[in-house]
C-alpha positions in Angstrom: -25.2 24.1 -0.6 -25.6 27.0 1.7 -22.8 27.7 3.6 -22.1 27.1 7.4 -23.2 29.5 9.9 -20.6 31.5 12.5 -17.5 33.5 11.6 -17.1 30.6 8.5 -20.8 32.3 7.0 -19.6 34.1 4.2 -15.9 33.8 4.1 -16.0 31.5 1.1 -18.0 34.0 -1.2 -15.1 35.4 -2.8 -12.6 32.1 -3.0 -11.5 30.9 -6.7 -12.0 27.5 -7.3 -8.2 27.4 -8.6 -4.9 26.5 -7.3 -3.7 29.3 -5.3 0.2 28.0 -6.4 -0.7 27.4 -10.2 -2.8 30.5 -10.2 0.5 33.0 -11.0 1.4 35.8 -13.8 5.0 34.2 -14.0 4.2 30.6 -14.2 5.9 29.6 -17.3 4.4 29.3 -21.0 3.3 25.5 -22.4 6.3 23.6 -24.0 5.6 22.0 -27.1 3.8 18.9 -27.4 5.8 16.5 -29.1 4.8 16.6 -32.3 5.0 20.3 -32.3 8.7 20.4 -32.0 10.2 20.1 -35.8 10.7 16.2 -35.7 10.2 15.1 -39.3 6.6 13.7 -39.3 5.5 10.8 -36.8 9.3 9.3 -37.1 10.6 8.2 -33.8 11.7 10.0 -31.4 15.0 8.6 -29.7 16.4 8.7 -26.0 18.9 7.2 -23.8 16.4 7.9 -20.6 12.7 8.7 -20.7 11.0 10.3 -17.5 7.5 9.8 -17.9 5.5 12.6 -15.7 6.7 16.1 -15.0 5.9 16.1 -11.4 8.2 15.9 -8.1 9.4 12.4 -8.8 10.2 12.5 -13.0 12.2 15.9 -12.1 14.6 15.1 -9.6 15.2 12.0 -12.0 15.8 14.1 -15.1 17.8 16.4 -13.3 20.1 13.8 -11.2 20.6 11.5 -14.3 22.1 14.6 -16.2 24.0 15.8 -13.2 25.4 11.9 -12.8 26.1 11.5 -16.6 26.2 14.8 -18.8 26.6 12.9 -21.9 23.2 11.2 -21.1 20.4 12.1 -23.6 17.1 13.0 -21.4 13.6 13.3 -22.4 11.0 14.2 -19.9 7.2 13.4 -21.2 4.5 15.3 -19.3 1.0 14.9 -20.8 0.0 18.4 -19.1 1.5 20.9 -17.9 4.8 20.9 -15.6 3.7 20.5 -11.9 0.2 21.0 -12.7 -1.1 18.1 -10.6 -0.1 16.6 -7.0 3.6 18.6 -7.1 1.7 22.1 -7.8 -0.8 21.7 -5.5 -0.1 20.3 -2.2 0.9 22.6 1.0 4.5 22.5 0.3 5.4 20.5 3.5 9.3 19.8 2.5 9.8 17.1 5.1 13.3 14.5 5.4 10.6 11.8 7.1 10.6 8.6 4.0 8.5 6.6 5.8 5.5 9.2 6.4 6.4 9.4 9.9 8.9 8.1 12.4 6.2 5.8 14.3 5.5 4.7 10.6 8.7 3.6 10.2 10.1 2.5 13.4 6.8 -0.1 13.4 7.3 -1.4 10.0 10.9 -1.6 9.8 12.8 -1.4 13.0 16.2 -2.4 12.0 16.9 -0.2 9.9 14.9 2.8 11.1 17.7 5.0 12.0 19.7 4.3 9.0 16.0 5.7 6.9 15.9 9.0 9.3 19.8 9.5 8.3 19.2 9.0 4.8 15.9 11.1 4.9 18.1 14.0 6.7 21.0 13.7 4.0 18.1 13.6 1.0 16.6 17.1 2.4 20.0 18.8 2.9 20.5 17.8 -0.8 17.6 19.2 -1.9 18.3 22.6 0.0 21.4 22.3 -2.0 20.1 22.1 -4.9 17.8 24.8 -4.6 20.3 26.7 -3.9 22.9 25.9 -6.4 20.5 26.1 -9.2 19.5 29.5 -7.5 15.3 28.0 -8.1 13.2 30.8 -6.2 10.6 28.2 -4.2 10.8 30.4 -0.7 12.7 27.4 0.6 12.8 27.8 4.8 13.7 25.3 6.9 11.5 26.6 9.7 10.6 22.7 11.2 7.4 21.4 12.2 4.9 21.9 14.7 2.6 19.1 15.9 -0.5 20.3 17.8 -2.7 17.9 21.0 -6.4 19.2 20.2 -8.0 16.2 22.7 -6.6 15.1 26.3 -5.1 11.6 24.8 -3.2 13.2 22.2 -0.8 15.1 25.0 0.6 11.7 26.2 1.2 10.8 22.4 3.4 13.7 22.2 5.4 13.3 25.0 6.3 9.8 24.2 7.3 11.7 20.6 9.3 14.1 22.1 11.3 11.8 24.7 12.8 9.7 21.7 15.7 12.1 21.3 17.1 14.4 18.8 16.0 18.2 18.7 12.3 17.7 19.5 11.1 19.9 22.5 7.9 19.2 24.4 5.4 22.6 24.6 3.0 22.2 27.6 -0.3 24.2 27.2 0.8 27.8 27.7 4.6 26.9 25.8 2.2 26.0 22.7 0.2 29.0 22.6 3.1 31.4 23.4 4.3 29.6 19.6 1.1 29.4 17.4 -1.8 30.9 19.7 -5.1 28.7 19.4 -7.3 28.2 22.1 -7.8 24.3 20.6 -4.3 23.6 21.5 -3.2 21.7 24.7 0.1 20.8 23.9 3.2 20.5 21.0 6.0 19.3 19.8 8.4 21.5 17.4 10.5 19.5 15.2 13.3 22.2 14.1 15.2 20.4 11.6 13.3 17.9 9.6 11.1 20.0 7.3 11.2 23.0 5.7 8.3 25.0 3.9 8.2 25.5 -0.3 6.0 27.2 -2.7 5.5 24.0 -4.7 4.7 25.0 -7.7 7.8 27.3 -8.3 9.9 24.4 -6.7 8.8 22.2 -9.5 9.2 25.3 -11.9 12.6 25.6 -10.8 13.5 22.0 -11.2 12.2 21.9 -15.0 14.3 24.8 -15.8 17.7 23.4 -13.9 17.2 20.0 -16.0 16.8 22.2 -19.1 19.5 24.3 -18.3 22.0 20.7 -18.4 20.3 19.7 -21.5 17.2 17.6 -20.8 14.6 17.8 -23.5 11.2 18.3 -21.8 8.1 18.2 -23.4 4.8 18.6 -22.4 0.8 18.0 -23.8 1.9 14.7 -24.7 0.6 11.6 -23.2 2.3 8.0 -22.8 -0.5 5.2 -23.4 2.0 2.0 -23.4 5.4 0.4 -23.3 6.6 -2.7 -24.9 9.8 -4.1 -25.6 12.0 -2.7 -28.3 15.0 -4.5 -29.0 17.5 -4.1 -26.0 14.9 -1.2 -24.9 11.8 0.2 -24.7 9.2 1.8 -27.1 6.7 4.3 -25.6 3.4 4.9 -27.7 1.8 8.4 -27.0 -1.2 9.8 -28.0 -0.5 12.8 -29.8 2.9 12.3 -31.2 5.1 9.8 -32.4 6.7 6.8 -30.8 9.5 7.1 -28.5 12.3 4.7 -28.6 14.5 4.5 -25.3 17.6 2.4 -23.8 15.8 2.8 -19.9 12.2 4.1 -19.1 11.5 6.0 -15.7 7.9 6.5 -14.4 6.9 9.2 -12.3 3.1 8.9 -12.9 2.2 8.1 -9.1 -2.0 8.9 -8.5 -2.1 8.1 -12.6 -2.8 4.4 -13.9 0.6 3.1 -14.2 2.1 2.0 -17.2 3.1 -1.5 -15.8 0.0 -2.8 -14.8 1.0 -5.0 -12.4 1.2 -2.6 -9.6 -2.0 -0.4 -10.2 -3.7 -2.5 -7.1 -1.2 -1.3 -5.3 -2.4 1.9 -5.1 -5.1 4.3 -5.3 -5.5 8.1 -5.6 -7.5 10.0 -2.7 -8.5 13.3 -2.8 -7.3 15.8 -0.3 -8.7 19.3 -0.1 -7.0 22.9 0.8 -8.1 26.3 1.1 -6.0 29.7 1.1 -7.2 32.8 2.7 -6.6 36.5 1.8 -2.7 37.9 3.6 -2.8 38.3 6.9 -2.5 42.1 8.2 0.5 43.0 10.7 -2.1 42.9 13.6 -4.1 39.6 12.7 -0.8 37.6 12.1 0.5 39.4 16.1 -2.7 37.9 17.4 -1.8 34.3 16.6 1.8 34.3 17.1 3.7 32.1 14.8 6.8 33.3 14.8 8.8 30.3 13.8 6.2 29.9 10.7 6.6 26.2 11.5 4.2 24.5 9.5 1.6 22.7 11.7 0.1 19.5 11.9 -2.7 17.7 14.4 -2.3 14.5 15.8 -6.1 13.3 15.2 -6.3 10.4 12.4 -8.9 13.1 10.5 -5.8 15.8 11.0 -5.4 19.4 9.5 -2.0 20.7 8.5 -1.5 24.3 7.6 1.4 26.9 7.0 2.2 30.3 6.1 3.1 31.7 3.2 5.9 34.4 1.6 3.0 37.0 2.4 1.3 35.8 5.1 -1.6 34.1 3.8 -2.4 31.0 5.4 -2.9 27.5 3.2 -5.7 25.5 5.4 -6.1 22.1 4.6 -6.2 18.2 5.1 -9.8 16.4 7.8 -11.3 15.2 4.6 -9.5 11.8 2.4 -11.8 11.5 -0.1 -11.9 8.0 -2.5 -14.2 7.5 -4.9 -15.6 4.4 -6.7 -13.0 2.9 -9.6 -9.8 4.3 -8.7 -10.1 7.3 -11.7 -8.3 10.6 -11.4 -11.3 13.1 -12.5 -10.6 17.1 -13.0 -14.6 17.4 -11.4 -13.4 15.9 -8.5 -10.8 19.0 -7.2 -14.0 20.8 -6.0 -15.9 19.9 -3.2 -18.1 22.6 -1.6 -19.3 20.1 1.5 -15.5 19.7 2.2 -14.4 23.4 2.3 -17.3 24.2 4.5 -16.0 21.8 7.1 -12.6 23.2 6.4 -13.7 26.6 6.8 -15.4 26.0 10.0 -12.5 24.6 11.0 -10.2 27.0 10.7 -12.0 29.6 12.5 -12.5 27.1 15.7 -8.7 26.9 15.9 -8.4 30.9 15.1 -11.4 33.0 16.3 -9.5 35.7 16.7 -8.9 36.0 12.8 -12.9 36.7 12.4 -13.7 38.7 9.2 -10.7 36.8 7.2 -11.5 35.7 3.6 -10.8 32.7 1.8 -9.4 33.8 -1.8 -8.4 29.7 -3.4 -10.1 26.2 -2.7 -8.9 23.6 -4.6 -8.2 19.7 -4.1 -6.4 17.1 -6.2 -5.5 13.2 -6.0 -2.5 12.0 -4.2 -1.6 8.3 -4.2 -1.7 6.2 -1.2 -0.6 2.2 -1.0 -1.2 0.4 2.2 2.4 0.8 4.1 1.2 4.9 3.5 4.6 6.0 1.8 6.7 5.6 -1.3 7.8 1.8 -2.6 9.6 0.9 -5.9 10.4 -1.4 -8.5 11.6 -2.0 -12.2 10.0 -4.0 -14.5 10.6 -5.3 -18.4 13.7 -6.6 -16.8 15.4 -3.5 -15.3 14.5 -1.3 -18.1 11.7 0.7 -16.8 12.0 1.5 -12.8 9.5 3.6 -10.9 8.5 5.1 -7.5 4.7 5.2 -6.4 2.6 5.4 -3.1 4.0 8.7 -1.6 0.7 9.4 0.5 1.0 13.0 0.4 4.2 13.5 1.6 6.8 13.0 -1.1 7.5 16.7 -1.8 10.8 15.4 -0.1 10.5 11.8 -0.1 10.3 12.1 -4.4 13.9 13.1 -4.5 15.0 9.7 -2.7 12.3 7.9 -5.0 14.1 9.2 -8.0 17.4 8.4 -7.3 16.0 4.7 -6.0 15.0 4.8 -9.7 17.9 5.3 -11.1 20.0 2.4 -9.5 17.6 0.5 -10.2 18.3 1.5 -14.0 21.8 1.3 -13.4 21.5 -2.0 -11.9 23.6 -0.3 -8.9 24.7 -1.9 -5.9 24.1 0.8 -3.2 22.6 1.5 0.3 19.9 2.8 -1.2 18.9 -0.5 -3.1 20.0 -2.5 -0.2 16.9 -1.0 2.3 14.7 -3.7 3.3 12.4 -0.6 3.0 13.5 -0.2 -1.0 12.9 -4.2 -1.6 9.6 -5.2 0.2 6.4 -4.2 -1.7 3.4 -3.1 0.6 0.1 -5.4 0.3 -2.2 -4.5 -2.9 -5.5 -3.3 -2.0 -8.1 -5.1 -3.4 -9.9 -5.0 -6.5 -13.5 -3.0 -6.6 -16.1 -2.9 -4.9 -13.9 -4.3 -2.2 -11.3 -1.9 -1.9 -14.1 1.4 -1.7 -16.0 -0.8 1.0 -12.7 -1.0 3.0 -11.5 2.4 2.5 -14.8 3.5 3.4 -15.0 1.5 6.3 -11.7 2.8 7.6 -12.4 5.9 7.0 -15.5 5.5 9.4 -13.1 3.4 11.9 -10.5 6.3 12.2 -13.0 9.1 13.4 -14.5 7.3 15.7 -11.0 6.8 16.7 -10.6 10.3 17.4 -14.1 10.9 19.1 -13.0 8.0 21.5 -9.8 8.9 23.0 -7.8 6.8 20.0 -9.1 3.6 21.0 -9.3 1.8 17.6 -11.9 -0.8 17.0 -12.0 -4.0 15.5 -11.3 -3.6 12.2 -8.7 -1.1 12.8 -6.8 -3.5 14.7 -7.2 -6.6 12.8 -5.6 -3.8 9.5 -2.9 -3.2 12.3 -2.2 -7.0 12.5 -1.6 -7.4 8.8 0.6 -4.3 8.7 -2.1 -2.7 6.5 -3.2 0.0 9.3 -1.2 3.6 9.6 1.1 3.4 12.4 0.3 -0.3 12.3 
């Protein structure tokens, strides 16, 4: 496909189609498979926990389950490679929001909305914390977030935002463009507090080697397949190795098929789609500003969100939610050229002044999404396996809370965490196919003409918001 004409003609010639994050001389060598590590032919393997999936979500539980209990004996299964999927590839927005956004949250569970936003602020000064204890080199800032009005209606949107308290400052026109300077821009909002910015990848680097360094076994190239009842616990069949018998099961496998199959309606993976350009010289980053290096978000439904990075590239990425047919996770699916053209075009009508920049990475990968749009959980095989799913593209953050949900649920613990209306309602499954593409797709159609009419949603989009299925609903 030839590309797009104007400053974006040319400026994905050069760009890899690999993981800018992944795509690193120090990312660390392949751990065994399971078989590979001196067990004494296909004889069971034994554990007191199992984390299934080595991304954001089984980390944080391997590592607070041996912070919690030392004496417990930890195996992580990862049937690739460490953070090699969502975790390691997302624009390492670090945000303290669990419920994918305040209006999210406020809408779908008003009661105890302030009690979420405490916990979510508590859960990301933890994980700052952590970082820092376990000294994990993941370029952790809390620099905030900036949220950007590209059309007239979007400006009133954002005051409303900013007059419901805490640290959030209004930016008229000119205060927005003396921040971040894009002639799209009419007006902002910077959160300071709530998010701070990560090189994903070596955040879920760091996490692997922390849990090793307390003694969790990690393994990786080995894939679980099932889980049935074994005794007073669980057995695990993988593919390559040998059985794995354990006393409690947790599943971080979120845009995968889950292994309790009574929850994979309730979600479904969608592609999203970033690209990173070349670093930035001393001149080029003085002619946009940025410097808070906030990350940035739009307020259209079709939104971008974008950041800098340790050396001043910038990761462009978001507009296009791709979901295709049958729900499958596909490698052949992480590039789209159609996608990174719009992107590209993009990204020079919000900076013209960086003309003549280069793109060096595109790259795309599935996230999972459920119909409230963030993280729910549950435990099944009567409290021996536990899990979190449903993030929606923001649970760099959020997974940390999702793991330690999954372990009181484990535990069979009493806390405030299990006692969240939030923690024990399950969010609507979508349908089964070819209903649930049709009413993606239809969405999807509904929510830009959204944007191209003021935010006036039609029909459909409010009969969604009526059975709490719509975003912001």
């Amino acid at each position: 496909m030839a590309l797009l004409g104007g400053p974006a003609a040319g400026a994905l010639a050069a760009a890899a189609p690999s993981v800018f994050w992944l795509d690193r001389a120090d990312r660390p060598a392949p751990r065994p498979r399971l078989d590979d590590g001196g067990q004494d032919g296909r004889a069971d393997v034994t554990a007191d926990l199992v984390v299934v999936g080595g991304g954001y979500t089984g980390l944080w539980t391997a590592l607070l389950a041996k912070e919690a209990d030392p004496a417990r004996d930890v195996l992580l299964l990862e049937a690739g490679r460490i953070g090699w999927a969502a975790s390691g590839r997302n624009g390492g927005f670090c945000s303290a929001s669990l419920t994918h956004g305040e209006a999210n949250g406020r809408e779908r569970w008003p009661a105890e909305y302030e009690q979420l936003h405490r916990l979510g602020l508590a859960n990301l000064d933890a994980i700052e914390s952590t970082v820092q204890r376990h000294g994990i080199e993941c370029d952790f800032r809390r620099t905030g977030e900036l949220t950007v009005a590209t059309a007239p209606h979007q400006v009133e949107w954002l005051r409303e935002e900013a007059g419901s308290g805490g640290a959030i400052r209004f930016l008229d026109r000119d205060a927005v463009r003396a921040e971040l300077d894009s002639p799209t821009y009419l007006a902002g909002v910077h959160s300071p507090d709530e998010t701070a910015m990560v090189d994903p990848a070596r955040l879920a680097w760091g996490l692997a080697a922390a849990a090793e360094s307390l003694g969790v076994r990690i393994v990786e190239g080995t894939k679980v397949t099932g889980l049935q009842r074994d005794g007073a616990g669980m057995r695990l069949r993988t593919e390559q190795g040998p059985d794995v018998r354990a006393a409690r099961v947790a599943l971080g496998t979120n845009a995968f098929p889950s292994l309790v199959r009574r929850t994979r309606l309730h979600t479904v993976p969608v592609y999203d789609y970033v690209l990173m350009t070349e670093p930035l010289s001393d001149q080029q980053l003085a002619s946009i500003g940025w410097q808070s290096r906030a990350g940035v978000g739009d307020m259209a439904n079709q939104f971008h969100y974008y950041r800098l990075t340790d050396d001043n590239r910038v990761l462009w990425g978001g507009y296009d939610a791709i979901y295709h047919l049958g729900r499958r996770v596909r490698p052949s699916r992480d590039q789209r050229p159609q996608t990174f053209e719009r992107l590209a075009a993009h990204f020079f009508e919000t900076f013209p002044q960086l003309e003549g920049l280069r793109f060096t990475h595109r790259w795309g990968g599935a996230i999972d999404t459920c119909t409230r749009f963030c993280a729910f959980y549950g435990s099944a095989f009567g409290g021996r396996v536990a899990y979190a799913l449903g993030y929606t593209g923001l649970g760099v953050g959020a997974s940390r809370f999702g793991a330690a949900v999954t372990l009181d649920l484990l535990d069979g613990a009493d806390t405030e965490r299990t006692r969240l209306q939030m923690v024990r309602e399950k969010p609507l499954p979508f349908p089964p196919e070819p209903l649930a593409y049709a009413g993606i797709q239809l969405t999807r159609w509904s929510l830009a003409r959204a944007d191209e009419n003021a935010g006036r949603r039609n029909a459909w989009l409010r009969t969604l918001d009526r059975l709490g299925l719509g975003f912001d609903s």
